[in-house]
Every structure is written in C-alpha cells, then in structure tokens.
N, C-alpha and C positions, 0 to 999 in steps of 0.2 A: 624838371620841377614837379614835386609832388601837390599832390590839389589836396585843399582841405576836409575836413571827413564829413562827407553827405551831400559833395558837387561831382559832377558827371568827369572823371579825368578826361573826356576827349575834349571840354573846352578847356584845359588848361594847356594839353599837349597842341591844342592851336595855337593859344596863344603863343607860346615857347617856340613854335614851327616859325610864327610872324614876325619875331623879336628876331631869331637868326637871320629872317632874310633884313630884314631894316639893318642890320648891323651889318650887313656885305652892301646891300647896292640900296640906298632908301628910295621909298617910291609911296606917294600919299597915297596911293590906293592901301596899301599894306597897315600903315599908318590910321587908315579910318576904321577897314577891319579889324586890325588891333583894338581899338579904342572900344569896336562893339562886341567883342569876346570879352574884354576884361571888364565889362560893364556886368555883360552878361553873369562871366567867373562872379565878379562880386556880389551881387545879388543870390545865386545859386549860394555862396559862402553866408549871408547873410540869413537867406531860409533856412540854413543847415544847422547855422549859430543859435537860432531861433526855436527847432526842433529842437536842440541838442539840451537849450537850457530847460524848453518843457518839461522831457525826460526826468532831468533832474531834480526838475520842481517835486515832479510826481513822486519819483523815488524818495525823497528828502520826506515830504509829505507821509508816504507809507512807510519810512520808520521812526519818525517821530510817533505816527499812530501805533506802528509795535511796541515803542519804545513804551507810548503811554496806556498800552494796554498789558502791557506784562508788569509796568511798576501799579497798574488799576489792580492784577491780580495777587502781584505779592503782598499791596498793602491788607487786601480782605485774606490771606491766608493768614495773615500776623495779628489783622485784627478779632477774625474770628477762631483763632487759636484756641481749643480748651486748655494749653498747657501756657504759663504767665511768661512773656519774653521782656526782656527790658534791653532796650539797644543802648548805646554807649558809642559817642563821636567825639574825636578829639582834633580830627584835621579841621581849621580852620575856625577852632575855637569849642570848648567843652559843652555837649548836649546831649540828654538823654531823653530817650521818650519810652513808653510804655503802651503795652497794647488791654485793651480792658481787663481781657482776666490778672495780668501782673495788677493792676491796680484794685480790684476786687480784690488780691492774695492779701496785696504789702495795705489795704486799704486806702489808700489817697496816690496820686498820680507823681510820677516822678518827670520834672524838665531842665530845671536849672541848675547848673554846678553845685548848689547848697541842698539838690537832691541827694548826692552821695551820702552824707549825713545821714539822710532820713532814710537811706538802702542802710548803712552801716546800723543803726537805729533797732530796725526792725531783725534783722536776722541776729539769728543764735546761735548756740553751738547744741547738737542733742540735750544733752543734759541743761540745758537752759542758760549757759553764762555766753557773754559775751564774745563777738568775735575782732579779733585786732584788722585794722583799715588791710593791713597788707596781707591779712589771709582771706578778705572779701575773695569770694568765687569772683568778682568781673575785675578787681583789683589784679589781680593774678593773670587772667586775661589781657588785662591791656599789657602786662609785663610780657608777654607774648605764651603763657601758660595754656597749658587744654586742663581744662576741670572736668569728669565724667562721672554722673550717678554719686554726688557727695550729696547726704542725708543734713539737712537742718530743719531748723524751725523760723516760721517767723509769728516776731510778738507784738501784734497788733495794739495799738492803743484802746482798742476796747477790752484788751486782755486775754481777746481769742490765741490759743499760740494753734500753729497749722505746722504738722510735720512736712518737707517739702523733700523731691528730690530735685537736686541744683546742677546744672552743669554751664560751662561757661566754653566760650573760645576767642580767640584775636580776629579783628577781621582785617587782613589785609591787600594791599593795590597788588598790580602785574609783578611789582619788583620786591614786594616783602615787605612791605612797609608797615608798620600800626597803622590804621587810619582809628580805629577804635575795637569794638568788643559784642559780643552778645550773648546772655546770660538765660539761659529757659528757670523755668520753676513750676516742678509739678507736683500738686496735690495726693498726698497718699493716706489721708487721714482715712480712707475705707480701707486699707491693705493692714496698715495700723488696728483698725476696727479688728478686723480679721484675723491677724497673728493674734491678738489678743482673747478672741475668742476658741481659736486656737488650742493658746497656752491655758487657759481656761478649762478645756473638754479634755486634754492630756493628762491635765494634774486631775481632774474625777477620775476619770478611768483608770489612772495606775493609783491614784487614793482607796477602789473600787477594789482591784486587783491584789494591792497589797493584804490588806486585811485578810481573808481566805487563804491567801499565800501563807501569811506568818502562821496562820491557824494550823497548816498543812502540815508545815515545817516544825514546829513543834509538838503536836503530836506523833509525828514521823519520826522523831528524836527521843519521844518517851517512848513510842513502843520498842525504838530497838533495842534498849536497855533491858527491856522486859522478856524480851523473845528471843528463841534457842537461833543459831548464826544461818541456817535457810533463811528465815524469816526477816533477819538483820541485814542480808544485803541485798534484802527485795527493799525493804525500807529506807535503805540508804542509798539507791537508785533515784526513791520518792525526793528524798534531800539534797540529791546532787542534783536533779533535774529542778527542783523548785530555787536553788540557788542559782541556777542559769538562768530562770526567768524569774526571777530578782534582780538579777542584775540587766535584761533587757529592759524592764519597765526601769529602770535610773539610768541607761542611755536614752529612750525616749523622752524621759523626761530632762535629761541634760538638752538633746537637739532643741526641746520647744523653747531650754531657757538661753540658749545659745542665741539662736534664730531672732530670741526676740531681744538679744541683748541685756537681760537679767540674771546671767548666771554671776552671781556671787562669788568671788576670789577673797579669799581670808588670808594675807600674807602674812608669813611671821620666817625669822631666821630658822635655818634650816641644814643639818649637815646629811649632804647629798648620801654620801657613802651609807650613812646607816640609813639612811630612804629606801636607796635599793638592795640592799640587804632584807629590811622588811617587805619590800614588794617580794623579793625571790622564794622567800619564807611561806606567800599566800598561793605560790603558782607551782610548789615543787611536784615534780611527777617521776614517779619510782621507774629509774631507769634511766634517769635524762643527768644529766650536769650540767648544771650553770652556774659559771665563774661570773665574779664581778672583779673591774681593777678600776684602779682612780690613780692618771698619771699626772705625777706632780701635786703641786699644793691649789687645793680648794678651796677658797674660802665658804662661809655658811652661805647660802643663798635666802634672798629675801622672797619665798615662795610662799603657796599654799600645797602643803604638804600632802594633804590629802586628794587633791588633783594631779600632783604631778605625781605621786604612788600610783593613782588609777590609767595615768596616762602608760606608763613602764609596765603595770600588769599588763594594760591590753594589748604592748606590742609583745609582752614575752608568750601573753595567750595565742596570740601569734604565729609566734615563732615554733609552740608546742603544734600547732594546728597544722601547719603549713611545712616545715619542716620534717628531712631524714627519719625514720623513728632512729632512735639510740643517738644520736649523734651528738653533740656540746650546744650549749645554747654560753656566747659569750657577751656581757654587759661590759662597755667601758666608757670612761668618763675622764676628759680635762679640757681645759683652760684655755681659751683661741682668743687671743686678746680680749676684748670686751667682753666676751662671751665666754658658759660652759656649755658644750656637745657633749651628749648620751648618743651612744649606739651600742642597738642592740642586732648581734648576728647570729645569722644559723645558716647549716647548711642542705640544701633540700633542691627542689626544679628550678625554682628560681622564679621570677615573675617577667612573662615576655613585657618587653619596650612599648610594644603597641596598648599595655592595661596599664603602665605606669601612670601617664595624664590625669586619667578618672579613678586611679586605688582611694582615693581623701575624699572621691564625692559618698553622699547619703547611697545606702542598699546597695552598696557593692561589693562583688565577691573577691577571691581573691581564686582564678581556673584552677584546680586541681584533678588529681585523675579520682581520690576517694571522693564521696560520696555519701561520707558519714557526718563530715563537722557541718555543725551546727550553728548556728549562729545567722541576727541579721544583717548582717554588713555594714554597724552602726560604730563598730571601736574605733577605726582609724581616723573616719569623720569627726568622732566626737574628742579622740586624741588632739587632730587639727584645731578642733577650736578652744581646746583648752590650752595648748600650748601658745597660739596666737594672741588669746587673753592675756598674757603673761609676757605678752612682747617678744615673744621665739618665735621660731620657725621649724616643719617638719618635712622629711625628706624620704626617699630610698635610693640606695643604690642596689641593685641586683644581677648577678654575672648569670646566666641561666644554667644548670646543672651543675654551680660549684655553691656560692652563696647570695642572703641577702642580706643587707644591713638599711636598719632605720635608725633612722640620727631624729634628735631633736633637739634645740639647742634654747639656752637660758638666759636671760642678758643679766649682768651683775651690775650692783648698784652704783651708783656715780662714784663714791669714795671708795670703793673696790678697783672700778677701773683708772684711778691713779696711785692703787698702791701698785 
C-alpha cells in the first residue's frame, strides 16, 4: 500500500503489516491496533491534505500577482508609448482600444465597432485621397497580413494632416488563430521637416554652383575657338571636367527629389529604339563599339524620355568606366510579356557577388584596380529610382573576368499587354 504524499510510510506499512495478520488468524488486539494506526494514517493524510492545499494557495496567489503585475506593466508601456498603438479584438465580439498618443494622432478615442469608420475616416493615402476599408493597415492585419513601415497621413477634423509611419500585424492564440490585430502609428512630421529642409539647402547650392559653372563653360567654349590647338585642349579639359560636375550637381539634385518623393516623371509615347540610339550618340568614345538590337516588335512605350535616356547613359557610362578598354559595349532590348527589358553588357573583371547587394545604394563604388574614374557613386542609385518611378525594376548579373549585364525593365500599358 503506498501512503499518501506528506504521511510517514511506516504507519501505513503497519497498517498493511495488521490487515495481513486479521486476514490469517483475527485477534481484537490486532483489530484495536489497527483501528489506532489508521486513525493516526488519517490524520497524518489529513495535515498533508492541509499543507498541500496551502502550498497551492500560495502558489495560485504568486501568479495571479505576476500575472497582474506584468498585464500592470504592459498596460503602462502601451499607454505611455510615444509611438500611437490602436489594438483590434475580434474574439468574443468586435473592440478596439487605443492608447493616448493614437488618440492625440487620430484626435478623439477609438472603442466601438462604429470606431472602424472613424479609423477609415481619418487615414489617407500620401498624396491625400482616400484609403479603401480593405487596404486599412489593421484591415489587412486581421486578414492575417504583416504591414511594415507604410508611409500615410491622417486628417484630423481640425484639418491638421500628420504624416505617419503605419505598421500593423495579426495577433494570434497557440494554434494560429485571429483573435485580432495591432496597428502602431508613428509621427514623422520633424523627419518630413527635415528632408524638406534638406531638399531645400540642395537646390541653393547647386542653384549656387550652376551659375559659375555655366559661366566657366562658356567662356571655356569661346576661347577655344579663339586659340591656336595647345591652348584648345587645355580648354577643353576646362569643358569636359565642368560637364562632369554638371552633371554631379543634377544627380544630387535628382537624390534629394527622389528621397523626398517629388521628382517629376513627364510621360509621353516613346519609340525605345531611337531612345537608345540617342543615348549611344551622347556617350560614344573613340575606340569603343556599341551595338544596339531590338528583338522582335516594340511597341512605343508610355515613358518620360528624358529619364530613361539618362538612366541608359549612366549604365553605358558605366560600362565605359568599368569595362575591358577596346572591347564592345552591347545594348539589347525586348518584350517579356508585360514588360520590356534593356540590358546593357560589357566585358571587363566583373563585379564580385559579395558588392552586388549594395551596387544601387547612395556613394558606392564599383572595386577596380584603376584608380582614375571619377565619379560619386550617385548613377546607379539614381538609375534605381528613376527606373522604380516608372514601375520597373533594376538588376545585374555579372560572371567575374568574362561579363557584366544591367537589365532594367519597363512595364507596358494595360492595352499593350493585351495586344
């Protein structure tokens, strides 16, 4: 017989010892003894019972008190949050709550099911219109969505709009379940401030810049007309260096209108082939070949001509920089269903796998062994986001000591991609 847990097992193994003999030869002395062990067993069982539930008490007690002092600590982190949270509950009936600063952002408190409205209400899209129920950051959320770092607005009934960044997630049980959502919302009107001021101190400085420049460059142009050919191609060193930083001050200034999301795209129909033709026309260098081919049928493209020329100079500037001397410089261009792909190839070291990730970030170079090219490591960056403006995408591929190709691709207009 095992004894219960917190009684001494040698009164029970008495007990058991007494029972056997009563069941061979009974005898009341045995019979009384018995009576007074298993009095004793129960009592002993009874203190143990006693202890045992104390224990429990205590325990039960000390995590209810963790329990309520970690839901004490998460409430003060949510509520004194600098960044706006809005929670979203859908098990066991629709509820939202809000932690002050969300309510400071969106202006008035959100709790009731008929809060969704006044969240839809308030939030915008950048450019100020409207956002549909089902592209709601916490709409998306409950559908079990992760939202990260999406840029809106919200428009306050007093007419304040507040740029915000939004992210949302699902919140789910052990087993994956919705139970609801949670949506942060943080204030970036000083970073706003900031690129603004920014784009601001850019545009003086190369406004600054320019003027002196052009002055440079043009009388640099009239004297070489004037003066015996020593003198014309010291002057025309002056022209080909002021035309390189001419052209640096309109990538900086392209970065701050990028960055800030104001660069200007003027589209208009466009036949690719004589695009790059003109681009190859402004980049030739005595001693190089570059072909251009256009596979299969094109249609016009609805671009802004004069970004996507400057995108194609700066990879074929490129290709001159980083590339074989003497070797071919090859453009080609077609059709991938929805889309047209440009690449441009040459053949040279190659660019190792480990600089590939970071070639598209700002001030990057591209490792060579010369020592001469020039440049701030602003074209490919600013390729990327002219091309991304445009709803494409830019890439490379590169073999190391055979070639490398940069594709960039186009998307074609809706009644393009159903001819």
């Amino acid at each position: 017989m095992s004894s219960p847990e917190g009684t001494r097992p040698d009164v029970w193994d008495e007990v058991a010892e007494i029972a056997t003999r009563l069941e061979a030869n009974p005898d009341p002395k045995d019979v009384r003894r018995a009576a007074a062990a298993l009095k004793e067993a129960i009592a002993e069982a009874r203190r143990a019972e006693a202890t045992l539930r104390q224990k429990e008490e205590r325990e039960r007690e000390e995590l209810v008190a963790a329990f309520v002092a970690e839901r004490r600590w998460l409430r003060a982190v949510i509520e004194r949050s600098p960044v706006g949270i809005v929670l979203c509950q859908i098990e066991g009936g629709f509820r939202i709550e809000t932690n002050p600063r969300a309510e400071e952002l969106l202006g008035t408190p959100l709790r009731t099911t008929d809060d969704i409205n006044v969240l839809l209400e308030r939030m915008r899209m950048p450019d100020g219109g409207p956002i549909p129920l089902e592209e709601l950051s916490m709409s998306q959320a409950l559908k079990g969505a992760t939202v990260t770092g999406r840029e809106l607005l919200i428009q306050r009934e007093d007419g304040r709009r507040i740029p915000v960044l939004v992210s949302a997630s699902p919140i789910r049980d052990e087993r994956g379940q919705i139970l609801g959502a949670v949506a942060t919302y943080e204030d970036i009107t000083e970073l706003r401030q900031l690129e603004r001021l920014r784009e601001e101190w850019t545009s003086v400085v190369a406004h600054d810049l320019r003027h002196p420049l052009t002055t440079i460059m043009t009388v640099a142009g009239m004297l070489s007309r004037k003066l015996d050919e020593p003198a014309r191609s010291k002057l025309q060193r002056i022209v080909t260096s002021s035309t390189r930083l001419a052209r640096m001050i309109d990538d900086l200034l392209d970065i701050s209108r990028l960055e800030a999301r104001r660069l200007e795209i003027v589209c208009a129909p466009t036949d690719l082939r004589a695009l790059l033709d003109g681009a190859v026309e402004h980049v030739v260098e005595e001693g190089r070949q570059i072909s251009v081919e256009v596979r299969g049928e094109i249609p016009p493209l609805f671009i802004d001509p004069q970004r996507i020329e400057q995108v194609v100079e700066n990879l074929l500037s490129n290709a001159l920089k980083y590339g074989a001397p003497g070797t071919p410089i090859d453009i080609a261009a077609e059709r991938r269903g929805d889309e047209v792909v440009v690449a441009v190839q040459n053949e040279g070291p190659g660019i190792p796998p480990e600089d590939v990730p970071g070639l598209f970030a700002r001030f990057q170079r591209g490792k060579t062994g010369s020592t001469s090219i020039k440049g701030l490591g602003l074209g490919l960056y600013v390729s990327k986001g002219l091309i991304e403006a445009h709803g494409g995408r830019i890439w490379v591929e590169s073999e190391p000591c055979k070639t490398t190709t940069f594709f960039f691709s186009l998307p074609l207009a809706r009644d393009q991609r159903e001819a």
